[in-house]
C-alpha positions in Angstrom: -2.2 4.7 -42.6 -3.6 1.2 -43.7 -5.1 -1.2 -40.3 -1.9 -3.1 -40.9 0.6 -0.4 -40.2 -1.9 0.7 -37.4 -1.4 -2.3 -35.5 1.8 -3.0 -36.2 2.8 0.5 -34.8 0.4 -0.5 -31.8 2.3 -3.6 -31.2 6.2 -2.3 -31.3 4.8 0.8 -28.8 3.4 -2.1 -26.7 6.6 -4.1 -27.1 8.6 -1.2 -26.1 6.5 -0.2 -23.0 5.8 -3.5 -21.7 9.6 -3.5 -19.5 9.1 0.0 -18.3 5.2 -1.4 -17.1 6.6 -4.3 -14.9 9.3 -1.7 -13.4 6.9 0.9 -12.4 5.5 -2.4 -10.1 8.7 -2.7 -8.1 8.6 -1.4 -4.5 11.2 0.6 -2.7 11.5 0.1 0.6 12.8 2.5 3.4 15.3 1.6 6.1 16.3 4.0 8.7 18.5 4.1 11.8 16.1 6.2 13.8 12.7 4.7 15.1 9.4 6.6 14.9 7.7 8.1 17.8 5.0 6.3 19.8 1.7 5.7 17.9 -0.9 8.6 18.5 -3.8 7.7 20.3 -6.9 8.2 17.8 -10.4 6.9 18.0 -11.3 5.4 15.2 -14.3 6.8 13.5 -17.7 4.1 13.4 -17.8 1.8 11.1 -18.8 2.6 7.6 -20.8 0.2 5.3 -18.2 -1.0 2.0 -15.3 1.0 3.7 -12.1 -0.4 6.2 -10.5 2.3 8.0 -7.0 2.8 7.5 -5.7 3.6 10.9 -2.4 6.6 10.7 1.0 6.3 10.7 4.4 8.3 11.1 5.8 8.3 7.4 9.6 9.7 6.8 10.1 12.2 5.4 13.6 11.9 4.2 14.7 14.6 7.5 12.1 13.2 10.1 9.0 10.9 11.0 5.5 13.2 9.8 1.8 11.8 11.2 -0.4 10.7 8.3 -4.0 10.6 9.4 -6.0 8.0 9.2 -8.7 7.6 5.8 -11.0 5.1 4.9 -10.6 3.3 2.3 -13.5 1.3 -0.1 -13.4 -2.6 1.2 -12.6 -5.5 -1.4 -14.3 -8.7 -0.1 -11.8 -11.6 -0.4 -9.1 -9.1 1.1 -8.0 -7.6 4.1 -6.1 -4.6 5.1 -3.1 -4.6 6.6 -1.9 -1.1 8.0 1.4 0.7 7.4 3.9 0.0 9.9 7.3 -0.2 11.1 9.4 -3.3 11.8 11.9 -3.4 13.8 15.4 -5.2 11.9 18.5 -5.2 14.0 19.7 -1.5 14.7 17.4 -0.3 11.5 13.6 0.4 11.1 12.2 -0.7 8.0 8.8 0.9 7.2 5.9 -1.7 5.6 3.5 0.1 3.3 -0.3 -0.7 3.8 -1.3 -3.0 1.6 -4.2 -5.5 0.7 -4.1 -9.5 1.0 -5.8 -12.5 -0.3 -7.8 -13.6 2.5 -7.2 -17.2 3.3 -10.8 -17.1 5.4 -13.2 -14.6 4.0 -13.9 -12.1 6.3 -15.5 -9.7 3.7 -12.6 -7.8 3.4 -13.6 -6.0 6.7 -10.1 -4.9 7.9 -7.4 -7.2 8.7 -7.8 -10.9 10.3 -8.6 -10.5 14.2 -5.5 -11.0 16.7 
């Protein structure tokens, strides 16, 4: 097959896959009718050098809430963490996935912005 037909091929796959890409980046969120149990009480472990800890959370599982531990996860100055969690929404809970933000003031992407 000559370069040509190469990239052309290259470039109809790429064509093809590029809707299917930006779809796999849509979230799905979860609203339920039944709120989770009170946070567990856990220590966090010291502070590690380049890492944030990533404090757990009661995930559903479709049948009832299920404690995810906490991990730590590898920092990214100019970001900050913010935790999963549940928000309260009229009679519903609607779970928030943890996620990193932009930083609007720097704090080395040490965890999220103090309270």
């Amino acid at each position: 097959m000559s370069i040509r037909k190469t990239l052309l091929a290259l470039t109809l796959a790429g064509a093809t896959l590029a809707p299917l890409a930006s779809q796999a980046a849509v979230a799905v969120g979860v609203d339920i009718n039944i709120g989770p149990p009170p946070a567990r009480v856990v220590v966090a472990p010291a502070p590690r050098p380049g890492y944030v800890y990533a404090p757990g959370y009661w995930r559903w599982d479709g049948r009832r809430h299920v404690w995810v531990d906490g991990y730590w996860a590898r920092a990214r100055p100019g970001y900050h963490w913010s935790a999963d969690h549940w928000v309260r929404r009229g009679p519903n809970w609607h779970y928030v996935r943890g996620h990193w933000s932009a930083d609007r003031h720097d704090h080395g992407g040490h965890g999220p912005h103090p309270h």
